[in-house]
KEPA-508854 format. One record per residue: x, y, z of N, C-alpha, C in turn; residue in one letter; residue number from 1. Coordinates in steps of 0.2 Angstrom, whole numbers, plus 5000, padded with zeros to 4 digits. Each point is the difference from the previous one (the first is absolute). Layout:
<pts>
PT n_X n_Y n_Z ca_X ca_Y ca_Z c_X c_Y c_Z code pos
PT X Y Z X Y Z X Y Z A NUM
...
</pts>
This chain:
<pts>
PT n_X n_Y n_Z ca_X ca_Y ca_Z c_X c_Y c_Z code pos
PT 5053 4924 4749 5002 4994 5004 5003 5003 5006 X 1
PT 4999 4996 5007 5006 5002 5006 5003 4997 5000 X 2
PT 5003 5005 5003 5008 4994 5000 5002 4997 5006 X 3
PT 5000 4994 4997 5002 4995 5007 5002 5002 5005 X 4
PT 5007 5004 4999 5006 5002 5005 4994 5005 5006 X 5
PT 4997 5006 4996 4997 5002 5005 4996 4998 5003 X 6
PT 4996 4997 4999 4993 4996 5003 5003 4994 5005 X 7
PT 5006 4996 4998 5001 4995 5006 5004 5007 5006 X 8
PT 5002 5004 4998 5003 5007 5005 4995 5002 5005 X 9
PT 4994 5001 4996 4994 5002 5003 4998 4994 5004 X 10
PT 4997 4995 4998 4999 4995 5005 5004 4998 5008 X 11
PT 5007 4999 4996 5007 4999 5007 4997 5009 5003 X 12
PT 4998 5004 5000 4999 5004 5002 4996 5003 5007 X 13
PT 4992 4995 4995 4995 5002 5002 5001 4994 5007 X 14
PT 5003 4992 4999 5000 4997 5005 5004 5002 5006 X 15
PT 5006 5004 4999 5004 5002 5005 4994 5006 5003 X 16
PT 4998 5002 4999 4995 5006 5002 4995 4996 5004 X 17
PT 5000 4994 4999 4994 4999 5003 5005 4997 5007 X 18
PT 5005 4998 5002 5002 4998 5005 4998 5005 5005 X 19
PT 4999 4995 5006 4998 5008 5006 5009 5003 5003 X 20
PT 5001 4994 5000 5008 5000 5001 5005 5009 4997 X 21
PT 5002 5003 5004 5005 5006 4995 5007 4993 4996 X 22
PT 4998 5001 4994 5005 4995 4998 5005 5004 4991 X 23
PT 5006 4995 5002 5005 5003 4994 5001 4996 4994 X 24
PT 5004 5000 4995 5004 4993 4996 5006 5006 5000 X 25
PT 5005 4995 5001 5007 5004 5000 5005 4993 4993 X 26
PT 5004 5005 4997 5005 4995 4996 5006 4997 5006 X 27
PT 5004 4998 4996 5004 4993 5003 5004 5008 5003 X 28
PT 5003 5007 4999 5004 5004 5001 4994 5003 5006 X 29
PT 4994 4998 5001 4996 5005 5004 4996 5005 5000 X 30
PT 5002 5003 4993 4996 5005 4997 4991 4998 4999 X 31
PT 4998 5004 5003 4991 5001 4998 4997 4999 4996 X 32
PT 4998 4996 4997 4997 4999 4994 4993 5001 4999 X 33
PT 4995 5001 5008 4994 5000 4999 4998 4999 5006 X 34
PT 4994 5005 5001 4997 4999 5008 4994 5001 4999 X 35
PT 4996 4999 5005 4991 4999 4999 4999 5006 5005 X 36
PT 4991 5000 5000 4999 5007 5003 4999 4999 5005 X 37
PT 5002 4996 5006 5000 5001 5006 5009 5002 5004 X 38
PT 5004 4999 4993 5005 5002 5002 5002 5006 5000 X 39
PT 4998 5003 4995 4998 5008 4998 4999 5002 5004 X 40
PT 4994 4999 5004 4993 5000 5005 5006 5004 5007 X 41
PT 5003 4995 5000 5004 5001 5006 5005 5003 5000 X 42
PT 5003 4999 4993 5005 5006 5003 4998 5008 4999 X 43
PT 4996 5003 4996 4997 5005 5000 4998 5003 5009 X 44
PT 4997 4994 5002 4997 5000 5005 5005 5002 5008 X 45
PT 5010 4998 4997 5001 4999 5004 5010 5003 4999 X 46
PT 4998 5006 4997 5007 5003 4999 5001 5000 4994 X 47
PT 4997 4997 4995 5002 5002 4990 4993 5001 5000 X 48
PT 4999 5008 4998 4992 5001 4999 5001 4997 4993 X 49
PT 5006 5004 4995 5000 4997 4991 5002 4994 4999 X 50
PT 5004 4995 5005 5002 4994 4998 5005 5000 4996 X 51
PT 5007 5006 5003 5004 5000 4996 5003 4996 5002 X 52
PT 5003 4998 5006 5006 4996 5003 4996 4992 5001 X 53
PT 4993 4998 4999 4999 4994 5000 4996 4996 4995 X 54
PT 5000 5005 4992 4997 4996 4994 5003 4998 4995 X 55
PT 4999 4999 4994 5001 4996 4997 5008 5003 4998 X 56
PT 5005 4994 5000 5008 5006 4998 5003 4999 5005 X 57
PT 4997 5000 5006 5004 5001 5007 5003 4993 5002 X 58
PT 5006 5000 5001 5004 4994 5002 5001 5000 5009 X 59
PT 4994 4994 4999 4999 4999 5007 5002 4996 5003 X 60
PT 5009 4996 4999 5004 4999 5004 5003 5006 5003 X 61
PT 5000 5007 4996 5005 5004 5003 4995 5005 5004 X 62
PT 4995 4998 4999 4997 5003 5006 4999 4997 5008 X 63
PT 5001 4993 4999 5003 4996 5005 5004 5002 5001 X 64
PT 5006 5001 4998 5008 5000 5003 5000 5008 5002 X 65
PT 4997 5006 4997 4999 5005 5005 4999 5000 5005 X 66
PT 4994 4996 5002 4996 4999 5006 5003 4996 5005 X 67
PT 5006 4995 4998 5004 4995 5004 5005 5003 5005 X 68
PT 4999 5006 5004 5002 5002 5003 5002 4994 5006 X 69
PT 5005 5003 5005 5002 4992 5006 4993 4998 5004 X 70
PT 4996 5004 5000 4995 5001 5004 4991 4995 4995 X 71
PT 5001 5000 4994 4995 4998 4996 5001 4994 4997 X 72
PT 4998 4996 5005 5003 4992 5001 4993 4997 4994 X 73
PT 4994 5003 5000 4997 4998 4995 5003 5002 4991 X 74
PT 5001 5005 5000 5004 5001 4992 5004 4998 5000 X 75
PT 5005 4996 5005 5005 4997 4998 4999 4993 4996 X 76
PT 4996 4996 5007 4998 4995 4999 4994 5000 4993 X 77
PT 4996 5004 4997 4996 5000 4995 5006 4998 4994 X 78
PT 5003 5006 5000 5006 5001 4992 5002 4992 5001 X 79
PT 5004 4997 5004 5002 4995 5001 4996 4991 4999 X 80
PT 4994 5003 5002 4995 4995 4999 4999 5000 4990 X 81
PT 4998 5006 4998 4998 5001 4993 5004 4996 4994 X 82
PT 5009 5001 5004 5006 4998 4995 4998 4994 5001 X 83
PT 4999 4996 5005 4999 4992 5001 4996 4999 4996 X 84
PT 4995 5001 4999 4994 4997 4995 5001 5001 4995 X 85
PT 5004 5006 4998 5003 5002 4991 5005 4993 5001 X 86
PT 5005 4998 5003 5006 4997 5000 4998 4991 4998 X 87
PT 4993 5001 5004 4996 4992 5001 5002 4996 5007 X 88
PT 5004 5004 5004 5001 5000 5007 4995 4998 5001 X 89
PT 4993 5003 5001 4995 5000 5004 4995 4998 4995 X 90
PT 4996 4997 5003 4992 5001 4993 4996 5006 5001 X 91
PT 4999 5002 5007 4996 5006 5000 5004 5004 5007 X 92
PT 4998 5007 4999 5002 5002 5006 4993 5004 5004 X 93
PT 5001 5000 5008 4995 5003 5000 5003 5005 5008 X 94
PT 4997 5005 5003 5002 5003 5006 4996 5003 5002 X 95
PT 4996 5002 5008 4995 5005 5004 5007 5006 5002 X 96
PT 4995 5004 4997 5003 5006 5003 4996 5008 5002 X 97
PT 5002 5001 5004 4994 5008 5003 5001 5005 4996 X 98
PT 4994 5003 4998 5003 5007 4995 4994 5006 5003 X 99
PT 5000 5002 5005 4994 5004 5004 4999 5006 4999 X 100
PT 4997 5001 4999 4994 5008 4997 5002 5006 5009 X 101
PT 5001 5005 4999 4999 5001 5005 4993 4999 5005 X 102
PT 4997 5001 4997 4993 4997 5006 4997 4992 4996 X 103
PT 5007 4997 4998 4995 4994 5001 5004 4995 4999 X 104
PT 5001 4994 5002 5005 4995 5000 5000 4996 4995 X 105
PT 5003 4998 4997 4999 4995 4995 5007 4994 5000 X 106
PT 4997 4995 4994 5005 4995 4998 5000 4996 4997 X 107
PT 5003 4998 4994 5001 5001 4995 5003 4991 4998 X 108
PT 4998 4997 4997 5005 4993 4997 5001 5001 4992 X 109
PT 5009 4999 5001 5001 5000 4993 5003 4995 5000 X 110
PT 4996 4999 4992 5000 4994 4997 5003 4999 4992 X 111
PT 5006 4997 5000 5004 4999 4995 4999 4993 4994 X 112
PT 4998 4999 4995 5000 4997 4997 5004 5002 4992 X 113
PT 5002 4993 4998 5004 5000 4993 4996 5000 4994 X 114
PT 5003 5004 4993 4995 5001 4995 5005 4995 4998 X 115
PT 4998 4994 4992 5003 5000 4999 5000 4998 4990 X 116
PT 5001 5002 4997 4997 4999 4991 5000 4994 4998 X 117
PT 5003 4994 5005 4998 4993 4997 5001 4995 5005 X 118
PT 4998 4994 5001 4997 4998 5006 5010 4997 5002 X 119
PT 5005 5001 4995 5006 4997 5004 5004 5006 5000 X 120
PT 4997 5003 5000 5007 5008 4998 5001 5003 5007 X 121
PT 5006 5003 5001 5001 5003 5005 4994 5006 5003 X 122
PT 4999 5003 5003 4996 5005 5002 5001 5004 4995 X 123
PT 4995 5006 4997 5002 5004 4998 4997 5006 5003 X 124
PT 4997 5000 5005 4999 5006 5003 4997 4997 5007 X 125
PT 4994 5005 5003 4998 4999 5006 4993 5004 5000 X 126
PT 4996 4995 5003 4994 5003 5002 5001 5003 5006 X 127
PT 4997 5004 5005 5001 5002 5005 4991 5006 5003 X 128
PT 5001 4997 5007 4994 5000 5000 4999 5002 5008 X 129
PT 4998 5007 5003 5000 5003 5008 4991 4998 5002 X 130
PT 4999 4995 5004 4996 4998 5001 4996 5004 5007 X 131
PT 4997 5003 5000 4998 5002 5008 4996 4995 5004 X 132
PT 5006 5002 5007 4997 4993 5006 4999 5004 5005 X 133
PT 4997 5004 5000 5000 5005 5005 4995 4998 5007 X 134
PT 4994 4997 4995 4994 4997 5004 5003 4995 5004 X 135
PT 5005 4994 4997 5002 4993 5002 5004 5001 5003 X 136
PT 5006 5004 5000 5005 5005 5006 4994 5003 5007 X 137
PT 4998 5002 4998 4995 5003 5007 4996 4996 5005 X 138
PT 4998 4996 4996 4995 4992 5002 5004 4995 5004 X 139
PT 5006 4999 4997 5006 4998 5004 5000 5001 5006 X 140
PT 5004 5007 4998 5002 5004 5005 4994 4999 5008 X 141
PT 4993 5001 5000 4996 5001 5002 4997 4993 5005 X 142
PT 5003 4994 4996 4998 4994 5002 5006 4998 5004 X 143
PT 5006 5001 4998 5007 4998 5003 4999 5005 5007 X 144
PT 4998 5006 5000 5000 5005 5006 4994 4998 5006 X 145
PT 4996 4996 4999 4993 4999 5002 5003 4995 5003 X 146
PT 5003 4993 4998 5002 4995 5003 5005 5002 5003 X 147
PT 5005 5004 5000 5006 5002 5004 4996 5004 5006 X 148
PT 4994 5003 5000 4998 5004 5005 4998 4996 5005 X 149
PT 4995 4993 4997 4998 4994 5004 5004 5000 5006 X 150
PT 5006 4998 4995 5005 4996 5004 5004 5004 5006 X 151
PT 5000 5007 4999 5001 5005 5006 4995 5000 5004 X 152
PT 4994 4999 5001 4994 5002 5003 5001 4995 5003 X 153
PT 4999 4993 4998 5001 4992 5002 5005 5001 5007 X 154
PT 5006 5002 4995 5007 4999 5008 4998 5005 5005 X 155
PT 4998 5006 4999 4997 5005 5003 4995 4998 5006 X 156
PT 4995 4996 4997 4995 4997 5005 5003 4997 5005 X 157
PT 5003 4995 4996 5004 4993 5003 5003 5006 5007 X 158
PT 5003 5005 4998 5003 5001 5007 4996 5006 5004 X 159
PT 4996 5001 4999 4996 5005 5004 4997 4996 5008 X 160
PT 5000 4994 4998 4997 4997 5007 5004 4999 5006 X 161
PT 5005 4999 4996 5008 5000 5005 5002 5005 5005 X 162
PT 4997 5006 4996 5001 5006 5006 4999 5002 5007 X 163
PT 4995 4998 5003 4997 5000 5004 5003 4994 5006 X 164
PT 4999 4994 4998 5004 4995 5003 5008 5004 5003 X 165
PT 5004 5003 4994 5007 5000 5002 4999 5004 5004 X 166
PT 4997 5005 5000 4999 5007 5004 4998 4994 5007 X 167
PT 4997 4998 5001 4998 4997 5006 5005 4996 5003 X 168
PT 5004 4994 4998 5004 4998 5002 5007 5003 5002 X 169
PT 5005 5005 4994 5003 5002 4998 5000 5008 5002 X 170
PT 4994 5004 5000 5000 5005 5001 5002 5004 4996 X 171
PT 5004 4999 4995 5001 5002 4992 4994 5004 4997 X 172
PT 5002 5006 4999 4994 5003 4995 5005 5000 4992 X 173
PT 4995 4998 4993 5005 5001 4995 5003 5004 5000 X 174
PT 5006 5000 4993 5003 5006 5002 4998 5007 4993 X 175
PT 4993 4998 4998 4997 5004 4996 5000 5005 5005 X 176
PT 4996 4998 5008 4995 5004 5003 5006 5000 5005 X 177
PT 5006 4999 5002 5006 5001 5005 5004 5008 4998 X 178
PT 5002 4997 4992 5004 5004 4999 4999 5000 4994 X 179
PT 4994 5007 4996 4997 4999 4993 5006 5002 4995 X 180
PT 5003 5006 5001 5004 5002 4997 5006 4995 4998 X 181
PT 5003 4998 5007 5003 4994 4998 4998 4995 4993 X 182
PT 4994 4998 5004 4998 4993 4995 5001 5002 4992 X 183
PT 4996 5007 5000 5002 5001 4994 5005 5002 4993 X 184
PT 5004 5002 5005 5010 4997 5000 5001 4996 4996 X 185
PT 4996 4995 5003 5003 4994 5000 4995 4996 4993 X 186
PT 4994 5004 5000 4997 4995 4996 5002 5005 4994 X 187
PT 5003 5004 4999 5003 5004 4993 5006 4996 4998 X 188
PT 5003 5000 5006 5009 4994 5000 4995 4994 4997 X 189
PT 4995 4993 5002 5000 4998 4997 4998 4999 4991 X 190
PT 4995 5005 5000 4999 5003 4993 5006 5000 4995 X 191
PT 5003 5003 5004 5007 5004 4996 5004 4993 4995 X 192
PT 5000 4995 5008 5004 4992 4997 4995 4999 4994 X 193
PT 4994 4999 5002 4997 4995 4993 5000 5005 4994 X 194
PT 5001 5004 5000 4999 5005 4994 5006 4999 4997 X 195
PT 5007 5002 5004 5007 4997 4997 5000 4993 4999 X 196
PT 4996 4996 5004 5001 4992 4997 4997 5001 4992 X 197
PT 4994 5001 4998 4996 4999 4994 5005 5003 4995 X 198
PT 5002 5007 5002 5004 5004 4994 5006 4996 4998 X 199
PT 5002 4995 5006 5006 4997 4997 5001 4991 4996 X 200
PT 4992 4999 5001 4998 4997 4996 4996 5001 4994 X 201
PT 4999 5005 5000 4999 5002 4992 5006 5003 4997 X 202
PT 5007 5003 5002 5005 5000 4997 5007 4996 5000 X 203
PT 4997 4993 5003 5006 4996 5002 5006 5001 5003 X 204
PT 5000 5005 5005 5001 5000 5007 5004 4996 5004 X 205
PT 5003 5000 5004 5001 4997 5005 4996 5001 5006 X 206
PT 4996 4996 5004 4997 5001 5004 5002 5000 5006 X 207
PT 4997 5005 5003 5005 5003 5008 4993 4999 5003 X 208
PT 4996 4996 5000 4995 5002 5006 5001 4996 5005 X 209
PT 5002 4994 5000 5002 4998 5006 5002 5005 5007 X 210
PT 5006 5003 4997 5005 5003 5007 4994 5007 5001 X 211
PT 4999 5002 4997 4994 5004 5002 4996 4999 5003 X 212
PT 4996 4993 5000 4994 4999 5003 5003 4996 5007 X 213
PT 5008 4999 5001 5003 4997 5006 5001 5004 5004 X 214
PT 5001 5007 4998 5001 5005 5004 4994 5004 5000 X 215
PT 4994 5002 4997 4994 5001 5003 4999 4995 5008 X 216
PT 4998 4992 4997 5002 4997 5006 5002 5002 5007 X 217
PT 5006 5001 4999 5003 5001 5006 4997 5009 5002 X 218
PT 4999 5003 4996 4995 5009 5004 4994 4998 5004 X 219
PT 4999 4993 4996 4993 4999 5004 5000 4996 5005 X 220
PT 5003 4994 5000 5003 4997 5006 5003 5006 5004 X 221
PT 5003 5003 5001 5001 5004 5006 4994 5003 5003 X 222
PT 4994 5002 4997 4994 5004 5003 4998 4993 5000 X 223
PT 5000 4994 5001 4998 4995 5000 4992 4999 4999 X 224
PT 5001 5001 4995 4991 5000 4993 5000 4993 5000 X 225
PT 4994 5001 4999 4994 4991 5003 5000 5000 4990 X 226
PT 5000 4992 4999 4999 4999 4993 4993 5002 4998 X 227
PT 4998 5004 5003 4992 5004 4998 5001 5006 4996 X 228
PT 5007 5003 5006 5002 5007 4996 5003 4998 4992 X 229
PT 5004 4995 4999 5003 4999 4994 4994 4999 4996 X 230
PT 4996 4997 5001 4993 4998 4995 4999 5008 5000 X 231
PT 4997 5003 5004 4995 5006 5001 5008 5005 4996 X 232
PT 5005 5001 4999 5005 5004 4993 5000 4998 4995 X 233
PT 4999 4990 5001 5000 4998 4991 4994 5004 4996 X 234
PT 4994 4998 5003 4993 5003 5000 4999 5009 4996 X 235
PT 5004 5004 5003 5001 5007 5001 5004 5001 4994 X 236
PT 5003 4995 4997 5006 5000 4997 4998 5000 4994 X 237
PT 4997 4992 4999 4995 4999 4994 4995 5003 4997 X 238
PT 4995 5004 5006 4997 5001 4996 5000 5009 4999 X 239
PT 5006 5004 5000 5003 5003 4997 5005 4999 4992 X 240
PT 5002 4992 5000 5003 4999 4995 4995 4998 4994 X 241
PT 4996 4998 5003 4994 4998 4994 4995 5004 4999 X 242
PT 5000 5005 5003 4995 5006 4995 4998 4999 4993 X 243
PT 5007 5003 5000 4999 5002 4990 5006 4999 4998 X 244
PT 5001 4991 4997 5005 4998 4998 4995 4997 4993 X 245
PT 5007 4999 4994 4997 4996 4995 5000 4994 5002 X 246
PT 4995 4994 4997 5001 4993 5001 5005 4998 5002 X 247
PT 5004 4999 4994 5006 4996 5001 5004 5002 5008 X 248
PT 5003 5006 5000 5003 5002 5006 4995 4999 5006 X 249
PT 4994 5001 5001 4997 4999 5004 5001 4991 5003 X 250
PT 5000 4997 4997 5002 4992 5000 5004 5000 5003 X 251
PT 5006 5004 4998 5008 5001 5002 4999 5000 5009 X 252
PT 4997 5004 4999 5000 5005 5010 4997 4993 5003 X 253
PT 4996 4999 4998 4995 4994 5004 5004 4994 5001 X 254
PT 5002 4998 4996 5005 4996 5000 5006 5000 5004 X 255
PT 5004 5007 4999 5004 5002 5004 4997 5001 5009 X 256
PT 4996 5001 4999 4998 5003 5008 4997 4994 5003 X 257
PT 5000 4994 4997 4996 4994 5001 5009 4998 5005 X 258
PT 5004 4999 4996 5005 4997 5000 5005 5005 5007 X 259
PT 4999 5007 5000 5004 5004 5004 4997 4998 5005 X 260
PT 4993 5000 5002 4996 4998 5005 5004 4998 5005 X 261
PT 5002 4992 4997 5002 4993 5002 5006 5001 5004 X 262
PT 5004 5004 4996 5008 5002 5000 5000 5003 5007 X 263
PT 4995 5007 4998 5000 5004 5007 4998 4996 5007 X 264
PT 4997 4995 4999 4997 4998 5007 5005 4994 5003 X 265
PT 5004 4998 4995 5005 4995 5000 5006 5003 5004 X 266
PT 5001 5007 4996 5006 5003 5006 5000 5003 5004 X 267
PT 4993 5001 5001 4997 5001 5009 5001 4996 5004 X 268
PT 4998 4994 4998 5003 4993 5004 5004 5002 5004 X 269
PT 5005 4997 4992 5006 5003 5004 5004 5003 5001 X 270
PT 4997 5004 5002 5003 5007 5004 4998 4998 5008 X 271
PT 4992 4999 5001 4999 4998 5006 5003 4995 5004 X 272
PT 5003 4994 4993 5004 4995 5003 5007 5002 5001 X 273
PT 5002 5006 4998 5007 5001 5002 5001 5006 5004 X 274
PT 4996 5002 5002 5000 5009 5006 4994 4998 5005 X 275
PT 4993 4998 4999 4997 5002 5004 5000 4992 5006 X 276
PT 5002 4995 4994 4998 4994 5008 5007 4998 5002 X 277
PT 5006 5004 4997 5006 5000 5001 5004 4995 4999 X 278
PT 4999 4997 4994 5004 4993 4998 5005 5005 4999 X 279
PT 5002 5005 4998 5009 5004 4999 5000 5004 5004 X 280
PT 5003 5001 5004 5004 5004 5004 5004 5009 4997 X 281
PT 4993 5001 4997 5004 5008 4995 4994 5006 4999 X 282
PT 5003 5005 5001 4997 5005 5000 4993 5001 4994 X 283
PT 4995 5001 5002 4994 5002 4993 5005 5006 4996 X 284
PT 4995 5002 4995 4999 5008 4997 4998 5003 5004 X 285
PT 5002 5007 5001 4996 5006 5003 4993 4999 4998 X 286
PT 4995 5002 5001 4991 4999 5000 5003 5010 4997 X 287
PT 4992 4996 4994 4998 5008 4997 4997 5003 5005 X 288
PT 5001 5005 4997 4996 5006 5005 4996 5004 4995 X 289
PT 4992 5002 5002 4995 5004 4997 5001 5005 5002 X 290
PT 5002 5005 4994 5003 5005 4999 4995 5006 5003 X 291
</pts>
């Protein structure tokens, strides 16, 4: 006769094995109780050749909380998510997070579900399940940069015809082509604000780029830059910031630089309106000098 005990072990076995997912069952305290062989798979593949520190036995809240360093905002957030679903906080949990190979990028969705031995019982452990989005992270990524590039090229055009006019009337040459080193001064100074604007929107910040982009303003109100040169830095700026950013952040910068745009051309105005056509009677800023 077999015994049932093994043969249902064998089956709950053979089905977690067939998940393409690297997945775990953990009890209500965390500990391992069972991994399938894509879990294996990887960590063999990726720092536990034997699978001592991630199989079965290994209590994988405490490998979260080692990892939960100030800086590892995903293992905090995971352990934290994990308790909630054991607690019944949550019904499920889930998170995207980067785990990159040296030559190759990846990423990663974990996905937290409750076990539970009877349909009202509290949880008694947890499924858990690192799903690779490596593909749908890069596809993103690759679609949100494509349409942000549009959108540069678009404003781009839009001011290319401009040039030739100002130079005529004006006698103005950009000041890409006046003074390069300067512009590019300048278009790093703008870079610099949207970079500190996004960082301080992803960690709750207070934001300072107003008074930064009022005082950009005014360096370039003194060299009295035609709104072509502000487009022609946004330009230089963006498409340095959107290289090689992930989705989400990429959103950020676009969004940000959409918005900074606005702000910079705004306190050109009025700078113009307060020094160059002399509604206030007060000295400008010194004018940069190209070093």
């Amino acid at each position: 006769m077999i015994d049932s005990r093994f043969s249902e072990q064998v089956l709950a076995q053979a089905i977690l094995d067939a998940l393409p997912d690297h997945a775990a069952i953990l009890d209500a305290q965390g500990t391992i109780l069972a991994v399938n062989a894509a879990w294996r798979d990887f960590a063999r593949q990726n720092g536990d050749p034997n699978t001592a520190h991630t199989d079965v036995g290994t209590n994988y809240f405490e490998v979260c909380r080692r990892a939960s360093a100030p800086e590892s905002v995903e293992a905090i957030s995971t352990l934290e998510g994990m308790r909630a679903v054991l607690e019944g906080a949550l019904p499920s949990f889930q998170l995207e997070y980067p785990c990159h190979a040296p030559d190759q990028e990846r990423w990663f969705l974990l996905h937290v579900t409750p076990i539970r031995t009877a349909a009202e019982s509290a949880p008694a452990g947890l499924l858990v399940r690192h799903i690779d989005i490596t593909e749908r992270v890069l596809n993103a990524r690759q679609e949100l940069q494509a349409r942000a590039q549009h959108e540069i090229e678009t404003v781009a055009r839009l001011n290319a015809p401009a040039t030739p006019i100002t130079e005529q009337l004006f006698g103005a040459r950009p000041l890409s082509q006046s003074q390069p080193h300067l512009f590019e001064r300048f278009a790093d100074q703008y870079r610099a604000v949207l970079e500190r604007a996004v960082e301080q929107r992803l960690f709750g910040e207070t934001r300072e780029r107003s008074e930064a982009l009022r005082q950009l303003a005014a360096q370039l109100g003194v060299l009295r830059v035609l709104p072509r040169d502000v487009i022609e830095l946004h330009v230089r700026a963006m498409r340095a910031l959107m290289s090689d950013q992930t989705a989400p952040k990429a959103e950020l910068y676009a969004e940000e630089g959409r918005l900074a745009a606005l702000e910079l051309m705004g306190y050109l105005v009025s700078f113009y309106r307060t020094y160059a056509l002399g509604i206030l009677r007060t000295t400008p800023p010194t004018p940069a000098r190209e070093d």
